[in-house]
N, C-alpha and C positions, 0 to 999 in steps of 0.2 A: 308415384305419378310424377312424371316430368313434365317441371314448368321450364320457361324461357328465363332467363338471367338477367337481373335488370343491369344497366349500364354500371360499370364499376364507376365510384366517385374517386375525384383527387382528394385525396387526405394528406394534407402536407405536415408530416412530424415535424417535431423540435429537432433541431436538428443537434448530432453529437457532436459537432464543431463547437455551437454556444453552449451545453454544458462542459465541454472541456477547457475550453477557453478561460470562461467565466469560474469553472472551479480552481482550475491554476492561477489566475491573478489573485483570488480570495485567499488561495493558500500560502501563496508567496506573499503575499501583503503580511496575511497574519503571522506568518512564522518569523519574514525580517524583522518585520515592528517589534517581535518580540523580544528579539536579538540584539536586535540596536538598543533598546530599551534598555536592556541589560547594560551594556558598557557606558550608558546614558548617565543610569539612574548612581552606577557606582564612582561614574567622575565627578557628576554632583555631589553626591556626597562627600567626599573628599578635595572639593573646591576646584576641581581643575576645571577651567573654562571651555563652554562646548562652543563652537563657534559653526558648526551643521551637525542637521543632522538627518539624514538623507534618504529615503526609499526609493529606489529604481536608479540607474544610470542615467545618462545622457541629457536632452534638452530637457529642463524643468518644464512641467505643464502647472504647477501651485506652487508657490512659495510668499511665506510670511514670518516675520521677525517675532520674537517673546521675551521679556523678561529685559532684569536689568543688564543683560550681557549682548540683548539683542541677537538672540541665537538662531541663526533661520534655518527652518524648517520647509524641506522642500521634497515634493512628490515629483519625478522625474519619468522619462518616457518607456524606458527599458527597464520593469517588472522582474529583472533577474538576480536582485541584492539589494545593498545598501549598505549606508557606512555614517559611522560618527568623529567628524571632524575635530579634533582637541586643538587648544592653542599648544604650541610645541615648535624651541629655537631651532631645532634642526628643519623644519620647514618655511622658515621666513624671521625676521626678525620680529625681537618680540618688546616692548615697553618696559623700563627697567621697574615700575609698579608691580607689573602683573608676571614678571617674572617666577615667582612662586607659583603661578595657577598655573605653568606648566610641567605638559604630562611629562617632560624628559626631566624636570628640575625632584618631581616625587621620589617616594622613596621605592627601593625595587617591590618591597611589598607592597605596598599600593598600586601603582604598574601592573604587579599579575594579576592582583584583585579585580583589576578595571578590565584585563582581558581576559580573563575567564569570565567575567561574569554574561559573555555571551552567550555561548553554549551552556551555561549554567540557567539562565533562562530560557533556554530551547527543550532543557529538562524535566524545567518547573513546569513550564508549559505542557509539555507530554503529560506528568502527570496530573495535572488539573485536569486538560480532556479527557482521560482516561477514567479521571473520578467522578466526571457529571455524565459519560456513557455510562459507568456502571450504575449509578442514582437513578439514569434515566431507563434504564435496560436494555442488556442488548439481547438481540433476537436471533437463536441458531434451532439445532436442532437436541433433541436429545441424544443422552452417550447411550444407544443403543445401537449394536451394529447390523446394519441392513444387509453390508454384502463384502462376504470376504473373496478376494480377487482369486482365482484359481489360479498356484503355482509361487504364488506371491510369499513377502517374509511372515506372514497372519497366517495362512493358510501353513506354512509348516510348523508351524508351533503350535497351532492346534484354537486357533480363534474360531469363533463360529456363531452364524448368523444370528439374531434374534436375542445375544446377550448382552445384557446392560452394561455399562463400567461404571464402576462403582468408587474404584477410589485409584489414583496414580503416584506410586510411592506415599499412601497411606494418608495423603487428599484427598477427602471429597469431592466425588463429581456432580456437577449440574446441568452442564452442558458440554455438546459433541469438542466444541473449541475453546471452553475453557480453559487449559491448562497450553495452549497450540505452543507459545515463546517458550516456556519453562519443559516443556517437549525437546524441541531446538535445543536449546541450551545444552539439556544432559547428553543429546547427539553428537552432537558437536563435541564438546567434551569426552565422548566415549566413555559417558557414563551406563550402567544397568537400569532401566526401568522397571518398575514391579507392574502389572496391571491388576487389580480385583475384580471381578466378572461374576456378575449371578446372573442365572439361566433361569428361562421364563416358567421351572419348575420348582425353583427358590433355592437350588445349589451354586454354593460360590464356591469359587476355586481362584487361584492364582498362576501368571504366568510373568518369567523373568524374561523381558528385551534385550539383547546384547547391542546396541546401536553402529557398532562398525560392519553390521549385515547389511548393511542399508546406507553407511553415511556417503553424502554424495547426492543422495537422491531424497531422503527425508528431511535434511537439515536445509533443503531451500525452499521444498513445497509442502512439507507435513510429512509429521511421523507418522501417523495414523494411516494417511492417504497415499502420500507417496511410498514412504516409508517402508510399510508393515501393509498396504494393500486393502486398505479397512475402510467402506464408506458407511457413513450413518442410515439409519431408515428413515428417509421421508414420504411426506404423505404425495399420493397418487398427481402427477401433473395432470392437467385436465390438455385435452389435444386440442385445442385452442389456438389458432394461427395469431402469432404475432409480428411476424414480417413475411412479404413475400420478395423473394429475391428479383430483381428485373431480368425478363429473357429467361428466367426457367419453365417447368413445363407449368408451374403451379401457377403461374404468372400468364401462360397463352392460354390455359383452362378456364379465365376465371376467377380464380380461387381469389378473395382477398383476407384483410388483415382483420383480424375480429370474427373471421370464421372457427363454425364447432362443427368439427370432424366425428361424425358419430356412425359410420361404417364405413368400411371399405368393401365392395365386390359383394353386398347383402350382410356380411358379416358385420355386428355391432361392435365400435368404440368406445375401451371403457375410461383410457389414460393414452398419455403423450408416447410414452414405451410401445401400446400395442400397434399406435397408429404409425410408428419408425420402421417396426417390426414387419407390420403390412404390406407397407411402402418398398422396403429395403429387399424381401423376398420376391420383388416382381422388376425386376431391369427389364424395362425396353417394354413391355407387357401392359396394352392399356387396361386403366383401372379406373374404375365407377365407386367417386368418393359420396356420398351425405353429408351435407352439408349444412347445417341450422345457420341461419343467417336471418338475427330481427325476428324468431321463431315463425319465418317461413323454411319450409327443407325443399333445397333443388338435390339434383345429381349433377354432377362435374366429375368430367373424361380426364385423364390426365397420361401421358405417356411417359416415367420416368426414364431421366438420366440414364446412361448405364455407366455404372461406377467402378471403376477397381480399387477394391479397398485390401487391408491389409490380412483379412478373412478369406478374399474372395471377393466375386464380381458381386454389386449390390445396386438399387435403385433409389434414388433421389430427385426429390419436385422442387428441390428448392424453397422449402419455407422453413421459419423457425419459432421455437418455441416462447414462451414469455420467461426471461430467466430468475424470476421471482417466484420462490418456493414458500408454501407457509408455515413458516416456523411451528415448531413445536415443543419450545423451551425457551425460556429466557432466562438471564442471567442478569439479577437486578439485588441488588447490595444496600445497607447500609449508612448512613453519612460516613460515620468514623469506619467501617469496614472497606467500602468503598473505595477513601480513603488511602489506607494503609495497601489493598492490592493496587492501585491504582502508581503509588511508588513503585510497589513490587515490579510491577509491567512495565515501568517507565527503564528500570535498574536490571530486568530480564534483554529488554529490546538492547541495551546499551552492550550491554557483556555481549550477545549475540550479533550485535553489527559488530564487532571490536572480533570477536572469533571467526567469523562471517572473513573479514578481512584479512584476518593472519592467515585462514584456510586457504585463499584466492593463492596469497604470495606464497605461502605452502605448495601452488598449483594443484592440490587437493578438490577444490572447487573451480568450477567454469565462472570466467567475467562474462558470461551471458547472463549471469543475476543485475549486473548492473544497468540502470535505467537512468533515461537521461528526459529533462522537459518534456519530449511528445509520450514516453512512458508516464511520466507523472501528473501529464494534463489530461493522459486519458482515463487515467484509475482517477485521478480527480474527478471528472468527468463524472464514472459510472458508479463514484459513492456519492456525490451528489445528486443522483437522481436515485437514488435507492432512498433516501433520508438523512435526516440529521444527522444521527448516531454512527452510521456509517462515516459519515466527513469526519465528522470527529474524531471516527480512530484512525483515520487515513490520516488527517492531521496531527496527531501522537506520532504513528510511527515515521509520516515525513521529518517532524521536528527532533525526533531522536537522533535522526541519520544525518540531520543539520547539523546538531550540536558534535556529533562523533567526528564527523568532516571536518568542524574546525578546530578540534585538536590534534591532528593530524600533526605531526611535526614538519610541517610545509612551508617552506616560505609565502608571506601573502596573505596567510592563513592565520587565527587566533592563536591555532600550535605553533605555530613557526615563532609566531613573537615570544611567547612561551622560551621557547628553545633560544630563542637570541638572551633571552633573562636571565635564563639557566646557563650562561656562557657567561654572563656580566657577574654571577654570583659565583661562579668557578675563578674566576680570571681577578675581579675584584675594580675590570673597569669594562664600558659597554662596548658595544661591538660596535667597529668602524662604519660610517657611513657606506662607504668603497662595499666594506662584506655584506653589508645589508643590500644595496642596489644587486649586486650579483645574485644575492638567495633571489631574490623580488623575481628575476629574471627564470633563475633556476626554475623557481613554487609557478611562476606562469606557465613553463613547460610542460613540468607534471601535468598539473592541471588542464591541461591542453590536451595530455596524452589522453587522463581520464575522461573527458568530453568527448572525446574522437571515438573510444570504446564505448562511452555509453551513446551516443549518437546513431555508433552502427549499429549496437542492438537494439536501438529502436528502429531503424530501418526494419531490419532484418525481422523484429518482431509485425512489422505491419504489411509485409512483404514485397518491400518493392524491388 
């Protein structure tokens, strides 16, 4: 029976601006603090005088003095660094007293101690989130394979739906994305992977991965997925409207958000696949949805799209679905277990960003991997609103990629000073002023270059 439709309400979401906003300042807060922290806590130690010590650029918005050296500490306007000021005669004169509590007067080992110890804390830090995500669990699917891609590197080797994996190079498996870095890695590498596989009749068998079938295309988004063609089984999405696009046909019908699609055209709805399906097999063809809404059920007319897609012409109302799957597996460790993978992943991420990069300058791989601020504010964004545990491991691998950055041997850079060190300990005296301002200028170019590339592929990722 058809009723009349009551007035659609305005429902004003949160918007993805304030989670991405707000997740990239929490991240870049916590990762520089960390940072600075680091070259902070080792010039302390070592007596050298901090005289700032800084989060963000430009006009301070707080600033307060500490201690007997009266060190001030200041939060600044621009969220995109920070830096620790040391007392040091090549930048000003310095008191013939305190002469020794500078960082040029230490010894070179000291020196490098105080600049590593930044990226050395972006990896501590990796691996402590890594150890209270795994304490806390994280939530995937199980290693069962749902669907092997027809034509794909799975599909000729002889992978096949509905079997478990069971162990990867003679690790136990728990979960779909377990082992995902340590994956990478031996891709990258052009390593063999073994996989173990029992069939839901209790035969296992084994099959060897050659990774250069695939490398290129698994070693940046998953071996399993990208890779090898291989997605997990999950459980049934429910057809469940979660957005309605503005100006589509689902939008002049109607239809709003919190809608349960439970037939199309008399035919009953059982998951989000059959109602795509429905939709998708009828371009330009009005269609008579069921609609549960506050368990009243209207009918709502809809006229789709007509699409051309890469199949063939298809039908589209513009809505989407809720991208929250329910897990069916977790992955939850140990203290001291937790613990010890928890390094492992931190020292997996680090090799793989480091291989990751020789591959780019290899031109082996696309700098369309690299992501710049609106990349990072928006996956900040979307693991902050998934939970915790999420941020956290978004946090881990931001912070690895921190720490890698600043060993770089760039001028400007923690590597770069590094590299000036390693010249002073070749040479047997430091490097000129004169050659230092030139790198400084040089490492700002670079750096420049990489901002402009990762910049455009944010652009280009968001489509403008």
């Amino acid at each position: 029976m058809r009723q009349a439709l009551p007035d659609p309400s305005s429902v004003i979401p949160v918007s993805d601006f304030l989670y991405s906003a707000g997740g990239f300042i929490v991240a870049v807060g916590v990762l520089v603090t960390f940072h600075e922290l680091g070259h902070f806590s080792v010039a302390r130690l070592f007596g050298v005088k901090i005289l700032r010590f800084s989060i963000g650029f430009g006009r301070p918005l707080w600033r307060r003095q500490y201690g007997v050296d009266q060190t001030e500490f200041v939060v600044s306007l621009i969220p995109l660094g920070g830096y620790v000021r040391m007392l040091d005669e090549r930048e000003g004169e310095v008191a013939g007293m305190e002469r020794d509590r500078a960082f040029n007067r230490q010894s070179l080992l000291i020196r490098s101690a105080i600049v590593v110890a930044g990226p050395f804390a972006n990896f501590l830090l990796a691996a402590l989130l890594y150890w209270i995500a795994l304490v806390i669990g994280i939530a995937g699917f199980s290693p069962v394979i749902g669907q092997v891609l027809p034509g794909g590197i799975g599909d000729q080797l002889g992978f096949k739906s509905g079997e478990k994996i069971i162990a990867i190079d003679q690790r136990p498996v728990r979960s779909w994305s377990e082992y995902h870095l340590y994956l990478m890695k031996q891709a990258l590498k052009d390593r063999p992977i073994v996989f173990d596989l029992l069939s839901d009749t209790g035969v296992t068998r084994s099959i060897e991965v050659d990774p250069s079938d695939f490398l290129g295309r698994g070693t940046t988004h998953g071996v399993l997925e990208m890779g090898l063609g291989l997605l997990p089984m999950v459980p049934p999405i429910s057809p469940t409207v979660s957005e309605v696009l503005a100006g589509s046909p689902a939008q002049r019908g109607g239809l709003q958000k919190g809608d349960l699609v439970v037939g199309v055209n008399g035919s009953p709805i059982e998951d989000w696949r059959g109602l795509v399906q429905a939709i998708s097999s009828r371009p330009g063809q009005l269609v008579e949805l069921e609609v549960d809404r506050d368990r009243q059920k209207f009918i709502i007319q809809v006229t789709p799209d007509v699409v051309e897609g890469s199949n063939g012409t298809i039908g589209r109302i513009g809505i989407k679905r809720n991208s929250r799957v329910r897990p069916t597996a977790y992955l939850q460790l140990g203290l001291l277990p937790a613990f010890g993978r928890g390094l492992e992943n931190t020292w997996l991420l680090s090799e793989l960003t480091v291989l990751t990069l020789v591959q780019m300058v290899r031109v082996k791989i696309s700098t369309e991997t690299l992501g710049g601020p609106v990349t990072i504010a928006r996956v900040a964004g979307q693991s902050a609103r998934s939970g915790i545990v999420p941020f956290l491991l978004f946090l881990a691998v931001v912070s690895v990629s921190l720490g890698v950055l600043n060993l770089l041997p760039i001028p400007i850079l923690d590597g770069g000073h590094l590299f000036y060190l390693l010249i002073e300990a070749i040479r047997g005296t430091p490097v000129s002023v004169e050659a230092m301002q030139f790198g400084q200028r040089l490492g700002i170019g670079m750096l420049a270059v990489l901002m402009c590339i990762a910049f455009y592929n944010d652009v280009a990722r968001l489509g403008w």
